[in-house]
C-alpha positions, -999 to +999 in steps of 0.1 A: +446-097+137+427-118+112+410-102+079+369-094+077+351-077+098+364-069+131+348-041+139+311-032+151+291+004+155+257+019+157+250+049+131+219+063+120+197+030+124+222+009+110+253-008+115+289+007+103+316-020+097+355-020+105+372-046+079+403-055+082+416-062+049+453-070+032+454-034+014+443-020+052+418-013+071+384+002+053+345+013+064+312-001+053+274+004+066+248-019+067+213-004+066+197-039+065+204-075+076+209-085+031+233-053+034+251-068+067+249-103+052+262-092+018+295-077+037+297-110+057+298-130+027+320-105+011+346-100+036+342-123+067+342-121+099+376-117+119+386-145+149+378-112+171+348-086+166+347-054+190+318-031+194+316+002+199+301+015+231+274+032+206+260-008+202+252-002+241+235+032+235+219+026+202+189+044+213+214+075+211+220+063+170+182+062+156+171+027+174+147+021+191+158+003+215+198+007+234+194-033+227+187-024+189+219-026+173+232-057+193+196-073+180+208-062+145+236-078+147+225-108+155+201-115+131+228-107+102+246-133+119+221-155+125+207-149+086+243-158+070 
């Protein structure tokens, strides 16, 4: 498994990241696509990114929408 973020799920309205990193694995939210881009540019993304089933039920974790979080998602990408 490659270091960064390899690890996607909906929380609250935002975003909660899995990073893989050489001291282990650690945790970080993103409340906002600068928040989700600052992570990016902080710790990558990994050759492989899973979601959580909550990105298919994000209405369920403060969306709006069950297509919120995947919409999130890709405008962080998008905006790096």
């Amino acid at each position: 498994m490659s270091n960064g973020i390899n690890y996607v799920a909906a929380s609250e309205g935002g975003l909660t990241f899995g990073i893989e990193t050489s001291n282990g694995t650690i945790n970080r939210r993103a409340d906002t696509i600068v928040d989700g881009v600052e992570l990016i540019n902080k710790y990558g993304v990994a050759n492989e990114v899973f979601g959580s089933s909550s990105m298919d039920f994000a209405a369920e974790e403060g969306f709006a929408d069950d297509d919120g979080a995947i919409k999130f998602w890709n405008r962080i990408l998008e905006a790096v």
